[in-house]
C-alpha positions in Angstrom: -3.8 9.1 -2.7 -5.6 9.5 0.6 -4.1 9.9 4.0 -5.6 9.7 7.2 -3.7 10.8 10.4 -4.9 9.8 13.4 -3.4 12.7 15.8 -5.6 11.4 19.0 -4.7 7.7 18.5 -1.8 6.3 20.5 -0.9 2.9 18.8 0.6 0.6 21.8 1.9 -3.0 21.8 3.3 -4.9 24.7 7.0 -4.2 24.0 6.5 -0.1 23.3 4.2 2.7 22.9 4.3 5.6 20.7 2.2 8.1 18.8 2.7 7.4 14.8 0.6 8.4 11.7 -0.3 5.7 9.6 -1.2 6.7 5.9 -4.0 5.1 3.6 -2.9 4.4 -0.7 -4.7 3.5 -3.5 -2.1 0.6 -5.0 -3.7 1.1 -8.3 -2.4 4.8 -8.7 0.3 4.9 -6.4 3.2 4.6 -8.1 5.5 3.3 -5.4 3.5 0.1 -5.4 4.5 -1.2 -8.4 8.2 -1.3 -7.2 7.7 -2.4 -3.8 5.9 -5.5 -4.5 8.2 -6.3 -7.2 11.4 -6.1 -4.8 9.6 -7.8 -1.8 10.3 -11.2 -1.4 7.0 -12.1 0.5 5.0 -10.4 -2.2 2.6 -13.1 -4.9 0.4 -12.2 -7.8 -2.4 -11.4 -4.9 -0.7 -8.0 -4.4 -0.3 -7.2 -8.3 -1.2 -4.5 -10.1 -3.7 -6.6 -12.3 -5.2 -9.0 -9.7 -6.4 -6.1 -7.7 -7.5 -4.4 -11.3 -9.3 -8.1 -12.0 -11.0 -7.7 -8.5 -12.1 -3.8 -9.1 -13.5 -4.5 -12.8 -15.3 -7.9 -12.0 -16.5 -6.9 -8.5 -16.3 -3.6 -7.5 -14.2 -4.1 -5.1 -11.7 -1.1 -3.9 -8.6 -2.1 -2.7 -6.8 0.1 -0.3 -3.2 -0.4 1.6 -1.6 1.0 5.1 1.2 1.9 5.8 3.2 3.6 8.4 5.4 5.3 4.8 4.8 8.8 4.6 3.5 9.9 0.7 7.0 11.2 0.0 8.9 8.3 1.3 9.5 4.9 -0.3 7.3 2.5 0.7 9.2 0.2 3.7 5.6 -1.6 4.8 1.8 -2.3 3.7 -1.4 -4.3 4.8 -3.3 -4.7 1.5 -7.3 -5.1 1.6 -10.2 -4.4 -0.7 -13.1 -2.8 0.6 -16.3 -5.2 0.3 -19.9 -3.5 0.2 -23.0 -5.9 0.3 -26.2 -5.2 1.5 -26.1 -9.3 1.2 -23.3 -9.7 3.4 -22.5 -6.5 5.0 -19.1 -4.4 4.4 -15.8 -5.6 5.3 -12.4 -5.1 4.9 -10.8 -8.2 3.3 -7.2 -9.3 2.3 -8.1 -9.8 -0.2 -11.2 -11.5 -1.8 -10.9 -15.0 -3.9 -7.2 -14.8 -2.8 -5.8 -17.7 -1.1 -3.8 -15.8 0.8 -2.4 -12.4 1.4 1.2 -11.7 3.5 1.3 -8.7 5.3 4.2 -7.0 3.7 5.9 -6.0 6.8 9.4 -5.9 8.5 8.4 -6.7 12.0 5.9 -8.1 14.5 5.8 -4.8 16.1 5.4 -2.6 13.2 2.2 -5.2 12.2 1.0 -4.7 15.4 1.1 -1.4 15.4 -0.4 -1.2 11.9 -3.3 -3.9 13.2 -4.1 -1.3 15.9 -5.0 1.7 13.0 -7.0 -1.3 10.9 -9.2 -2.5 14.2 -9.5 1.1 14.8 -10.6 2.2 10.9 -12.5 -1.0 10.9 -15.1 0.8 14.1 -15.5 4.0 12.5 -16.1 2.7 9.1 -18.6 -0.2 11.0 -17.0 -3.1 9.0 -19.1 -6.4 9.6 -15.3 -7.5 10.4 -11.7 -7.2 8.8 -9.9 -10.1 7.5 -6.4 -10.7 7.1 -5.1 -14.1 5.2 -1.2 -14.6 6.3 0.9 -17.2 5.0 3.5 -17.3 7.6 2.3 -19.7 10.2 4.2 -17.3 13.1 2.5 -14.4 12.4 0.0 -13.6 15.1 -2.2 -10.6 15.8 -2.4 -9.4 19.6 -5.9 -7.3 20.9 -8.7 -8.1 18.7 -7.8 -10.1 16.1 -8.4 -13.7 16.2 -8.2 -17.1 14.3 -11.5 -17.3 11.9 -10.9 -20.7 9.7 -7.6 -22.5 9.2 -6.9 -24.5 5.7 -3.9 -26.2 4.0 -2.0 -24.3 2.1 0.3 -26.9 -0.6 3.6 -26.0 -2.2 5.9 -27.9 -4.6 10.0 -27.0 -4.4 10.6 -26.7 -8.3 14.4 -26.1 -7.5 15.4 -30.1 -8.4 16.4 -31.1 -11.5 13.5 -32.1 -13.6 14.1 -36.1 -13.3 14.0 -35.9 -10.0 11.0 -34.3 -9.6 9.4 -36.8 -11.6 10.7 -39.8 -10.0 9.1 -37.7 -6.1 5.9 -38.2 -8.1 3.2 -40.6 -6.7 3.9 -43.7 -9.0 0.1 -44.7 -9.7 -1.6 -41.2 -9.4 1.2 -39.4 -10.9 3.8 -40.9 -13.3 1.6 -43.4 -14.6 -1.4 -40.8 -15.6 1.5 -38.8 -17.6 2.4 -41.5 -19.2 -1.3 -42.8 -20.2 -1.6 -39.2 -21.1 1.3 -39.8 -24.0 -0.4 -43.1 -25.0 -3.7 -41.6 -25.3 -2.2 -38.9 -27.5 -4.0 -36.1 -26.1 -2.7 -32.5 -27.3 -1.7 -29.8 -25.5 -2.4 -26.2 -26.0 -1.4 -23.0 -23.6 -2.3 -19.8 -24.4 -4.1 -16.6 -23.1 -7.1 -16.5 -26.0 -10.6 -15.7 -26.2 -10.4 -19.7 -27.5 -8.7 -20.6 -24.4 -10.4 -19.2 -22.3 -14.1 -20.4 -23.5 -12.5 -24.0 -23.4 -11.6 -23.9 -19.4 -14.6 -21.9 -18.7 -16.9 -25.4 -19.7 -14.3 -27.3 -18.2 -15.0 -25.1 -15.0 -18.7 -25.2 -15.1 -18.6 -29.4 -15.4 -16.4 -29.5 -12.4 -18.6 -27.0 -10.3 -21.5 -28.7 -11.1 -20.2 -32.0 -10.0 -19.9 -30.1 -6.8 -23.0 -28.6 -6.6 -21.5 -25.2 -6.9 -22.2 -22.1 -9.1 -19.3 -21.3 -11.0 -17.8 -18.2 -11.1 -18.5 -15.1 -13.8 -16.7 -16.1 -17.0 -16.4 -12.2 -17.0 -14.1 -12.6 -13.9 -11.8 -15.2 -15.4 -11.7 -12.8 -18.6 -10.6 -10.0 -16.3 -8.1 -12.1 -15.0 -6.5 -13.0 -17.8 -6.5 -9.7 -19.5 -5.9 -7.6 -16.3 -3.1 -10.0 -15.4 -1.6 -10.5 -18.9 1.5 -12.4 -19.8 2.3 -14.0 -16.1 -1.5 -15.7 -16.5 -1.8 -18.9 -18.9 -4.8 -21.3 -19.6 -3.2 -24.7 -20.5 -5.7 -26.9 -22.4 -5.8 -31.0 -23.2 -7.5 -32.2 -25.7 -8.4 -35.7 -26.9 -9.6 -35.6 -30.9 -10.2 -31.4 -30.5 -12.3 -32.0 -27.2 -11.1 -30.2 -24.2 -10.9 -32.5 -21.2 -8.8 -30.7 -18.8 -7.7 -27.4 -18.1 -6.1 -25.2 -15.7 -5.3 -21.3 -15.0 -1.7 -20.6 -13.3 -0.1 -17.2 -12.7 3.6 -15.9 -11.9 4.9 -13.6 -9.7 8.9 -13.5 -9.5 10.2 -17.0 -9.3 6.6 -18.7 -7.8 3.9 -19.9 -10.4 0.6 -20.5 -8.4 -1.8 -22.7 -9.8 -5.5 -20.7 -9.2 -8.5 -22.9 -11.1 -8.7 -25.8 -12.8 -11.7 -27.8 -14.2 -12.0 -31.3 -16.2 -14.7 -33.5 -18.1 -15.0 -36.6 -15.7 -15.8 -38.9 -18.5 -12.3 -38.2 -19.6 -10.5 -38.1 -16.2 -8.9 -41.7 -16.7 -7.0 -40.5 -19.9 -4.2 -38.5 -17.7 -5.4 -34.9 -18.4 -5.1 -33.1 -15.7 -1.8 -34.8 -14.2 -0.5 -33.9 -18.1 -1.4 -30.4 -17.0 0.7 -29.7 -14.1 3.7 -31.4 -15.0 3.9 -29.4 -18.0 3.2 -26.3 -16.3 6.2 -27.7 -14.0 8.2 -28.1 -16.5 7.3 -24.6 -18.1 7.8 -22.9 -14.7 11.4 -24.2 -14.2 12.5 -23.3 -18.2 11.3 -19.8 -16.8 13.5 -19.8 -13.6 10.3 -20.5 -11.3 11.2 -22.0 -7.6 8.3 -22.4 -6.5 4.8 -24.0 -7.4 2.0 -23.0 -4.9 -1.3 -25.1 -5.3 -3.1 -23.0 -4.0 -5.5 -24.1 -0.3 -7.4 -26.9 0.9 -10.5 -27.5 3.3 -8.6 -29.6 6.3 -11.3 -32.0 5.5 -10.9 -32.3 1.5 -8.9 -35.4 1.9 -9.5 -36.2 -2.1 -7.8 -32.5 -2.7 -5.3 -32.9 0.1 -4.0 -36.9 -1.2 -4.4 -35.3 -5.1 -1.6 -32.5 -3.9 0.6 -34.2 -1.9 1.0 -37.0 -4.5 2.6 -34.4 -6.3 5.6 -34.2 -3.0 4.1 -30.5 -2.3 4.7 -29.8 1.5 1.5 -29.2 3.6 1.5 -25.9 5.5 -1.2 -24.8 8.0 -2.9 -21.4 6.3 -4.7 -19.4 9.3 -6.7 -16.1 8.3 -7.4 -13.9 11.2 -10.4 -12.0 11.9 -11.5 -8.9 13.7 -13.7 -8.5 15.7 -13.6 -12.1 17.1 -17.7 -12.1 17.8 -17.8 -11.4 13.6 -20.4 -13.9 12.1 -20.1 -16.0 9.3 -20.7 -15.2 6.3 -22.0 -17.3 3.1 -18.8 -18.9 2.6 -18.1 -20.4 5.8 -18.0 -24.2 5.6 -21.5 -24.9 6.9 -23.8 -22.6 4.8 -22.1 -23.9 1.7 -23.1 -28.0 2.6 -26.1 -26.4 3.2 -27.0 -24.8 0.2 -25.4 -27.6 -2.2 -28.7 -29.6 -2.5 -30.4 -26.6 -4.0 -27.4 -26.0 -6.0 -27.7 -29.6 -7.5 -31.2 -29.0 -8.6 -30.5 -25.6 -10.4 -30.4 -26.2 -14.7 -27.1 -25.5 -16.0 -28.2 -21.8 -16.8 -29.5 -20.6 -13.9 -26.8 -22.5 -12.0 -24.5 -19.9 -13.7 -26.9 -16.9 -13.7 -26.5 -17.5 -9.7 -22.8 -17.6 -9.5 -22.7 -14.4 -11.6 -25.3 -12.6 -9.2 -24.0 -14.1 -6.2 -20.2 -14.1 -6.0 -19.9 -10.0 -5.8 -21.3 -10.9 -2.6 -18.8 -13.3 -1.5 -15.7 -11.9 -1.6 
């Protein structure tokens, strides 16, 4: 564990100001953290224990939390990031990489504000490009330097109804129907956490980023994932006649599932796959005493992604990450580089289309 008072720094917000010491942990040896995310109510799979091991062993990436908790105290708050080093994209505090979003586990606006104070202020002497916080809570604002970077949709699905009447919330066509050509079709269904599994969804996943011009991600990261994560990540697989034509990755955390990838064989899309998919893993998630399905975020200008979620009755929320310093540029995943950089995509062979996610995506983050 590392701790860093700041004696000479006094931490002020609008309604008080006082002199604190904030301390710096390594979540993956402390072992407070463990128990704190586990009884927090705001906490996902983002702040596990074997997401942030996935992130370290794929990428590098160290992930660090704050907190105002001395070392000998239980642990009452914490902002969560991993430290990014490029010499592509610069270094950065993020929270946290390929993470939809990250709460700030914290008990009050002032105790985030004072917290955001020691981060802008760690941020400067460690010359971060910029530090990025990804907030669910669409009240949570940052005061001084912090300002709004990009704003997405964020989707969740209420898995607290009976199972009947979730179906029947279901978009007729796009929804019910597709299960039910799913069951005509006869295609199988397999979930699991295999080597076999895995190599299934990871074609699936390199068909569907093609189609979008996109390198797909490491298949070393997804196999991190699920062995990092362990039994609360599971690969659910259709088949038609022992060919995989859908297939997704979800995780749990306490009583929410999130739904984190998914990839399909478009020749095979009319068959019901994918809609198969997700109400099976509904239907999983509520046997296991789930409440809670997120689907994860959405470009505000995906409206295929967008319609596709919300014919499942998920509520739309706004999904606002915050950045600091506010004159921070972009970096190669902001909107505008990535249309950019899709025509050369879509001319890379299959190979090399992968070779570039698996040299580029370190640098993402």
């Amino acid at each position: 564990m590392r701790r860093l008072a700041l004696s000479d720094l006094k931490l002020r917000d609008e309604i008080s100001m006082q002199s604190i010491t904030a301390h710096i942990l390594d979540p993956l040896s402390d072992p407070r953290w463990p128990e704190f995310i586990l009884r927090n109510p705001n906490a996902s799979v983002f702040h596990s224990l074997g997401w942030l091991r996935a992130l370290q062993r794929t990428y590098g990436y160290e992930p660090i939390v704050f907190t105002t908790s001395a070392p000998d105290e239980e642990l009452r708050n914490a902002l969560l990031f991993c430290s990014v080093r490029s010499w592509l994209t610069g270094s950065r505090l993020v929270s946290l990489p390929f993470s939809d979003h990250c709460e700030p586990l914290i008990e009050s606006h002032e105790e985030l504000n004072l917290l955001r104070l020691f981060v802008e202020d760690i941020g400067k002497r460690q010359r971060c490009k910029y530090v990025e916080i990804r907030p669910t809570s669409s009240h949570m604002t940052f005061k001084g330097g912090f300002q709004k970077a990009e704003t997405f949709y964020l989707h969740r699905l209420n898995l607290q109804p009976a199972p009947d009447a979730l179906l029947r919330s279901f978009h007729k066509d796009c929804v019910q129907r597709k299960i039910r050509r799913a069951e005509r079709e006869g295609l199988t269904y397999e979930a699991g956490r295999s080597e076999l599994h895995l190599q299934k969804l990871y074609g699936l996943l390199q068909r569907t980023r093609r189609r979008h011009h996109l390198p797909p991600q490491p298949l070393h990261w997804f196999r991190n994932v699920v062995e990092c994560v362990g039994k609360d990540a599971c690969i659910r697989i259709a088949s038609k006649h022992g060919q995989p034509v859908a297939g997704i990755l979800t995780m749990t955390h306490g009583k929410k599932m999130i739904y984190k990838y998914g990839g399909s064989d478009a020749d095979f899309n009319n068959l019901g796959g994918m809609p198969m998919l997700f109400w099976k893993a509904i239907q999983e998630a509520k046997q296991a005493g789930a409440e809670e399905l997120d689907l994860g975020r959405s470009e505000c200008d995906n409206t295929g992604l967008i319609a596709f979620k919300e014919h499942w009755s998920a509520e739309r929320f706004p999904l606002t990450y915050w950045r600091f310093p506010e004159t921070a540029k972009s970096t190669l995943t902001d909107g505008w580089k990535v249309r950019y950089a899709k025509p050369l995509f879509a001319r890379l062979p299959d190979s090399v289309l992968t070779l570039t996610g698996k040299l580029l995506y370190r640098h993402i983050g």
